[in-house]
C-alpha positions as CSV (number, residue, x, y, z in Angstrom):
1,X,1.2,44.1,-2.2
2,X,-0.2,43.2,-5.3
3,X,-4.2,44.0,-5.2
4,X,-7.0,43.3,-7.9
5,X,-6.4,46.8,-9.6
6,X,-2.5,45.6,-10.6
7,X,-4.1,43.0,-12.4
8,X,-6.8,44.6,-14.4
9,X,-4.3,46.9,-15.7
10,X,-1.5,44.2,-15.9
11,X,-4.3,42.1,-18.1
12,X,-6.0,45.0,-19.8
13,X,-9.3,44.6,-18.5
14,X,-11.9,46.0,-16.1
15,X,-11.9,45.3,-12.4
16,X,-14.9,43.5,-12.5
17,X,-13.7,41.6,-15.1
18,X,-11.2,40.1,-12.9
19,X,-13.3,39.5,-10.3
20,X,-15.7,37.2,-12.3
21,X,-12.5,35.3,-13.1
22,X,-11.3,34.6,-9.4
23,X,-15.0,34.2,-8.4
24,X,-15.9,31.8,-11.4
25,X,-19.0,33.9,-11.8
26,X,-20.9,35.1,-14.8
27,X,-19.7,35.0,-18.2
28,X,-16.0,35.7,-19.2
29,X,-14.8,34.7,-22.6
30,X,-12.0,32.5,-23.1
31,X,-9.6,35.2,-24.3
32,X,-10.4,37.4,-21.6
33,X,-10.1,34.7,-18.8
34,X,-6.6,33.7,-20.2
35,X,-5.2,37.3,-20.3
36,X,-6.6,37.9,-16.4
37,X,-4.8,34.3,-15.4
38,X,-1.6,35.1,-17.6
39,X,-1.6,38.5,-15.4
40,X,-1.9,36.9,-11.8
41,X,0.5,34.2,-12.6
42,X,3.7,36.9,-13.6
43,X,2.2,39.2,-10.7
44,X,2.4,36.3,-7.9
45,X,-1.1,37.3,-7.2
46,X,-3.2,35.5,-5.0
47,X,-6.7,36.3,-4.3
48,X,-8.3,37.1,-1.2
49,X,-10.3,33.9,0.4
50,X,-12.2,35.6,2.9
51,X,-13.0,38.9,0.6
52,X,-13.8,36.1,-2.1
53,X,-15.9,34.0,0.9
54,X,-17.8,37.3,2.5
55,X,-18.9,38.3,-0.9
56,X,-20.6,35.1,-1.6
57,X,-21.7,34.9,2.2
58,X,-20.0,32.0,2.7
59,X,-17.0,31.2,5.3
60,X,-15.8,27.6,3.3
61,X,-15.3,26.5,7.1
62,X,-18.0,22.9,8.2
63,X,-17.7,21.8,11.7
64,X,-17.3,18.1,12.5
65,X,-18.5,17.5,16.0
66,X,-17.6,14.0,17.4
67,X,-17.1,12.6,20.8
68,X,-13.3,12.4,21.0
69,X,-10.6,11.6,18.2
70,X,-8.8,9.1,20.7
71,X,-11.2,6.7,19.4
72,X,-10.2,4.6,16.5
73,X,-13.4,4.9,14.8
74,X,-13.9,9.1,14.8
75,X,-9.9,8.9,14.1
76,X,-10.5,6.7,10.6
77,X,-13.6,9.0,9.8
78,X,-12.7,12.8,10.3
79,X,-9.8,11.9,7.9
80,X,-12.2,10.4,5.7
81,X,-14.3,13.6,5.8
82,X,-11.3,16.2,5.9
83,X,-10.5,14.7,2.5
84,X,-13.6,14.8,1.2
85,X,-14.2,18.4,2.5
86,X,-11.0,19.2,1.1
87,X,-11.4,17.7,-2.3
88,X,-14.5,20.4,-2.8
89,X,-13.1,23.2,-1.3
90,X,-13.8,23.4,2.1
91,X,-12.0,23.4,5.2
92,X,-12.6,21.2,8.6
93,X,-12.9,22.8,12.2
94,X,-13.0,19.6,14.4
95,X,-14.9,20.0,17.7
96,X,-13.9,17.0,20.1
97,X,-16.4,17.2,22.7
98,X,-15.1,15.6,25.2
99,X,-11.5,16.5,24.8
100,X,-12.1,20.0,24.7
101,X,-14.6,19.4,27.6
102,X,-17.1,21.6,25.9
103,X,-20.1,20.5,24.1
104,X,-21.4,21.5,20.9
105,X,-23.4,24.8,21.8
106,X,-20.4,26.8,21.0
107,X,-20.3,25.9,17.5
108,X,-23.8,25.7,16.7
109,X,-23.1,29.5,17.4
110,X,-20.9,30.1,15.1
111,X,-22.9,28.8,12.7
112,X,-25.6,30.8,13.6
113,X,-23.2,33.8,13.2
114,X,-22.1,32.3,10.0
115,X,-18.5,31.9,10.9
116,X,-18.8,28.5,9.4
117,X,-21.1,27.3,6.3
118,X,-22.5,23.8,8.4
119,X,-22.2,21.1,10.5
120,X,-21.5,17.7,10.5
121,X,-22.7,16.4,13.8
122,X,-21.8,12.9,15.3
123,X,-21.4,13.4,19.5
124,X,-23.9,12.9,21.7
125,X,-26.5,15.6,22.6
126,X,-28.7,16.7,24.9
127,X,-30.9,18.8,23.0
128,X,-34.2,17.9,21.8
129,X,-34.5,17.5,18.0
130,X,-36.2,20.8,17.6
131,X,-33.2,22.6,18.8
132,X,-31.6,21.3,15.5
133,X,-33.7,22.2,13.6
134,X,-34.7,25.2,14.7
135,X,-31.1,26.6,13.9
136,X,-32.2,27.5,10.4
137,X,-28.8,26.5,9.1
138,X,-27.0,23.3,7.1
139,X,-26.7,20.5,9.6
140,X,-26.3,16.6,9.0
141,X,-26.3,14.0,11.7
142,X,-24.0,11.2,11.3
143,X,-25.0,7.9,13.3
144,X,-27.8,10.5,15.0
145,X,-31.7,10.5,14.1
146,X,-32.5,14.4,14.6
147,X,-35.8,13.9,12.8
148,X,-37.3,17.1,11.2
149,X,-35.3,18.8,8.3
150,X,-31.8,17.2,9.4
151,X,-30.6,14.8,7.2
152,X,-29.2,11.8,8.6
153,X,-26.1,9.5,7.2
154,X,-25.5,6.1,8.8
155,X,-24.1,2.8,8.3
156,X,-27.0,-0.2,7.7
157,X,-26.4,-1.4,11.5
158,X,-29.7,-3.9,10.5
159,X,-27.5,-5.7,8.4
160,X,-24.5,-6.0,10.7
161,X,-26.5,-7.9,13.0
162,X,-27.4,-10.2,10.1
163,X,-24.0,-11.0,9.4
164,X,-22.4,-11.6,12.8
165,X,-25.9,-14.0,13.6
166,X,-24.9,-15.6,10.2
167,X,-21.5,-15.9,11.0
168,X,-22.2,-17.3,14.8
169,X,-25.4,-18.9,14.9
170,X,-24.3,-22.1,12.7
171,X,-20.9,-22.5,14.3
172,X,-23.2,-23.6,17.2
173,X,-22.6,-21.1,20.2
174,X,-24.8,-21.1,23.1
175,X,-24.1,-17.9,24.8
176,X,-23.3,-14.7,23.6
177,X,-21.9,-11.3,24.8
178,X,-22.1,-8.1,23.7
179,X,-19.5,-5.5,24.9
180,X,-20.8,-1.7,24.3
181,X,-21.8,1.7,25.1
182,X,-24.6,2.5,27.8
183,X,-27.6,0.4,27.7
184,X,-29.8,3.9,27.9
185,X,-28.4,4.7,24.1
186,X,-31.1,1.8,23.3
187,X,-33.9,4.4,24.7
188,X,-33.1,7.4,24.8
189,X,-36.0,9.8,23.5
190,X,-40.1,9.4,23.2
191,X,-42.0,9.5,20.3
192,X,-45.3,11.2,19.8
193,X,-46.5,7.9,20.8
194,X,-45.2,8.1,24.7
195,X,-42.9,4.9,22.9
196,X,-39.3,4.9,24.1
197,X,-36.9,4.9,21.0
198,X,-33.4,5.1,20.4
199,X,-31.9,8.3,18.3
200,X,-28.5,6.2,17.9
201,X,-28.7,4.5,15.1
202,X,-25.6,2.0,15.9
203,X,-28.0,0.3,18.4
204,X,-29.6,-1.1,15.6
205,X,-27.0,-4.0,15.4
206,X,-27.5,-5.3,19.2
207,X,-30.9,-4.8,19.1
208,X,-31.1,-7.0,15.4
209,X,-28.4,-9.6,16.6
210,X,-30.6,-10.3,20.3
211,X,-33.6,-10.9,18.0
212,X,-32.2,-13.5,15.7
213,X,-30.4,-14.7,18.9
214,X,-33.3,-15.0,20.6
215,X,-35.2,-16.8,17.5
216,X,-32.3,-19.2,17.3
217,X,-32.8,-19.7,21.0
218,X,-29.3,-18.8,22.1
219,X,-28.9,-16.9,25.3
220,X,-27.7,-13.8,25.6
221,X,-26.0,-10.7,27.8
222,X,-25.2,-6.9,27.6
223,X,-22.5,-5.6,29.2
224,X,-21.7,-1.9,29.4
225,X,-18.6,-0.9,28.9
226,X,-19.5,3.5,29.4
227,X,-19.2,6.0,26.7
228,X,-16.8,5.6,24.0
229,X,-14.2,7.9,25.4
230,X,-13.7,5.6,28.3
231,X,-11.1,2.8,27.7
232,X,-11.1,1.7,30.6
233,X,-14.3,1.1,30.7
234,X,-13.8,-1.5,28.1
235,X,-11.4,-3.4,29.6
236,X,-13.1,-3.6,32.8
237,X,-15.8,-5.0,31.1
238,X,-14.2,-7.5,28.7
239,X,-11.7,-8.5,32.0
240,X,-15.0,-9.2,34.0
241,X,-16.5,-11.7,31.1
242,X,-12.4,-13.8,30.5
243,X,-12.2,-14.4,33.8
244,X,-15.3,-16.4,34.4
245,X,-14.4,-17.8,31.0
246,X,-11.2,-18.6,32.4
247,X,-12.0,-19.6,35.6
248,X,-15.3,-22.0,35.0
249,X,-17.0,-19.3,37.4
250,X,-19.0,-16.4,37.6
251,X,-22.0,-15.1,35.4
252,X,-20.2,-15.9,32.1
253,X,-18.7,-19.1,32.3
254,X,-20.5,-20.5,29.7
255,X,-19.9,-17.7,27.4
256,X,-18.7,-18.7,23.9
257,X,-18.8,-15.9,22.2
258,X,-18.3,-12.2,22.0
259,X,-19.2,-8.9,20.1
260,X,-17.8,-6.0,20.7
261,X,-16.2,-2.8,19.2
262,X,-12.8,-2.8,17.6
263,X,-11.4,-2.0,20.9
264,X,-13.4,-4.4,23.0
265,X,-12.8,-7.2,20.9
266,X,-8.6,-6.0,20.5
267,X,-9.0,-6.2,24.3
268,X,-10.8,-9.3,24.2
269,X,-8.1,-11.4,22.0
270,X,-5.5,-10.2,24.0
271,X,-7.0,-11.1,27.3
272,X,-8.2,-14.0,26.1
273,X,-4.2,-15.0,24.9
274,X,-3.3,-14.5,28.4
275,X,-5.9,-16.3,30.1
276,X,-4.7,-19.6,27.5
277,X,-8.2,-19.4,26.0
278,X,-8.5,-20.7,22.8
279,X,-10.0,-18.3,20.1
280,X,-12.0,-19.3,18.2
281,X,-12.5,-22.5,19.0
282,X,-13.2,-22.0,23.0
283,X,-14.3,-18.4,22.4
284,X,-15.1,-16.6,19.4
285,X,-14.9,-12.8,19.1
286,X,-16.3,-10.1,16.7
287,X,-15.6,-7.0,16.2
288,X,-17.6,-3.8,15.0
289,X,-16.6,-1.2,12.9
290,X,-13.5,-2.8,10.7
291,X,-10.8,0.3,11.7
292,X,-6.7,-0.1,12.0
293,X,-7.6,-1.3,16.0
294,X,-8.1,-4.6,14.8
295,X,-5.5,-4.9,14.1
296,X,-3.7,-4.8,17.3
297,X,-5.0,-7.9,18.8
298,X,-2.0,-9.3,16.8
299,X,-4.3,-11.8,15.1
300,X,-7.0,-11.3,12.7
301,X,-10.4,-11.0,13.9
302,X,-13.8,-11.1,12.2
303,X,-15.8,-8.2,11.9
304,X,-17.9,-6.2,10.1
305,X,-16.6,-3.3,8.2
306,X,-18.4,0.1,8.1
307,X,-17.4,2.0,4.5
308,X,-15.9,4.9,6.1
309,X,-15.2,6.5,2.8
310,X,-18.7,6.0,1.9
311,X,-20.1,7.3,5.2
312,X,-17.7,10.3,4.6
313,X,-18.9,11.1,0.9
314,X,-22.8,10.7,2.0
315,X,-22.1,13.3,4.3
316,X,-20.1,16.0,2.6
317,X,-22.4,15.5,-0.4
318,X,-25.3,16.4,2.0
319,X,-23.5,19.6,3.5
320,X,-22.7,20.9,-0.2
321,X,-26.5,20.3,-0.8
322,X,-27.5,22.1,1.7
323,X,-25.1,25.3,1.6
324,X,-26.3,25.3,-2.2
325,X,-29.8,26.0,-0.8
326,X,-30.8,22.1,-2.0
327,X,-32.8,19.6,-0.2
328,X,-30.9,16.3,1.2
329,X,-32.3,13.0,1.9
330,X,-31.0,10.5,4.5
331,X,-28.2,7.6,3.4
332,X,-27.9,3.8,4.6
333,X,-24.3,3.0,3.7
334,X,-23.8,-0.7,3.4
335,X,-21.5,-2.6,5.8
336,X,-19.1,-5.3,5.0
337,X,-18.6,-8.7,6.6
338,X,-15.1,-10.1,6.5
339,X,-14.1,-13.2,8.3
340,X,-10.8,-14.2,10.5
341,X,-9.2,-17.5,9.5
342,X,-6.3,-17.7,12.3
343,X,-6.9,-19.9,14.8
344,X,-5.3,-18.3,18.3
345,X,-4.3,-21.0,20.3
């Protein structure tokens, strides 16, 4: 096996020479640089990662942390981030929470051990936001309000609820429902002030859309559909509001609207198709988030559109920060609105 040693002498230099080439570290003249790379290249030599990584007490491994990667949305962004990660350098361990029925205790671990440089973390925790940053180590929250030292990146939620109530509000609609996770997201911590607030971020767009709802004086429900990693939880939900669209009956017969995630409001076309309820102009349906499950409704839907590359750039920009000792700040990442023009009969 060729070793370091093979290609000083190969190249005519010192050791250490060679190693400030492979590390990129301290000065090396031109010359000397090209004669150490001419030598790797007719050796075959490639250098040692991990003796290169454990020198510079770094593993080039960041955790992502989501809830699952059946979902659409963690699907289109842990590619996003994997390429970004990858574009500087850095390799991805995805930890699937539920999946891999485990939570995220296990890698905050390793980083603690530094088997891994930082992590990215987007589930759902338990811990209190001291535990984050207590861990003395890179961590950025994605959708998550840690507080403290932990850096936050998240799409501008505020403004999605401006542009559905834009988009809705002056078509006329007198009852709206919103399809989503549980209603104790909304209020899930207490400040300082004994005030219940919400450390999910995503709320944000309900909780703006209700408001400008309720100014418009436009009525209004919530209906759970359970965590994100349960389906069926969604189209129990969005089956309970079509049929008493459908049927004239129930607690949502007057319904004229709904907003939901991209699967909710995939479910809710489609159900609606089979109930021979006419979208939009019976029943008009948003979606939130703007991945590829929009697109299986088999008709286009409006929605807002969350700028996963951006989202993924704010946050591997923030880990690099931080593993270079740096300070990061939180990001807004703008949405975009984009609006269905097929009529579903």
């Amino acid at each position: 096996m060729v070793g370091i040693r093979d290609v000083a002498r190969k190249a005519g230099v010192s050791t250490s020479s060679v190693s400030l080439v492979i590390n990129n570290s301290g000065y090396v003249s031109a010359d000397m640089r090209e004669k150490v790379e001419r030598a790797m290249a007719e050796l075959h030599y490639v250098p040692n990662a991990l003796g290169r990584n454990l020198s510079q007490n770094r593993t080039g491994m960041v955790g992502v942390i989501v809830p699952t990667i059946q979902h659409p949305f963690f699907a289109t962004l842990t590619s996003h981030i994997q390429r970004e990660l990858a574009a500087r350098g850095l390799k991805t361990m995805l930890c699937s929470t539920v999946d891999a029925e485990t939570g995220e205790t296990e890698y905050v671990d390793m980083l603690r051990r530094r088997t891994m440089d930082a992590i990215i973390m987007g589930a759902h925790t338990k811990h209190d936001p001291e535990y984050w940053s207590s861990i003395g180590r890179p961590v950025v929250a994605f959708d998550r309000r840690f507080g403290g030292t932990i850096p936050s990146v998240h799409s501008n939620h505020m403004e999605g609820g401006d542009f559905i109530a834009d988009h809705l509000i002056p078509t006329g609609i007198r009852r709206l429902v919103m399809i989503g996770g549980p209603k104790g997201q909304f209020y899930d911590r207490e400040n300082t002030a004994k005030t219940k607030i919400s450390t999910f971020p995503t709320t944000r767009y309900y909780v703006r859309l209700a408001e400008l709802l309720d100014e418009a004086g436009i009525a209004h429900d919530y209906v759970s559909a359970g965590e994100v990693s349960d389906f069926s939880g969604y189209e129990q939900a969005v089956e309970r509001v079509l049929s008493d669209v459908a049927h004239g009956t129930g607690e949502f017969a007057d319904a004229d609207a709904i907003v939901s995630s991209d699967i909710g409001a995939a479910l809710a076309v489609q159900k609606a198709a089979s109930y021979g309820i006419a979208v939009p102009n019976r029943l008009q349906i948003v979606a939130y988030d703007g991945t590829f499950a929009t697109k299986l409704a088999g008709r286009e839907i409006s929605a807002v559109h969350q700028d996963f590359a951006g989202i993924a750039r704010g946050l591997v920009e923030r880990v690099c920060a931080l593993i270079d000792g740096e300070e990061a700040n939180d990001e807004l990442v703008p949405v975009t609105w984009q609006s269905a023009e097929t009529t579903i009969l």
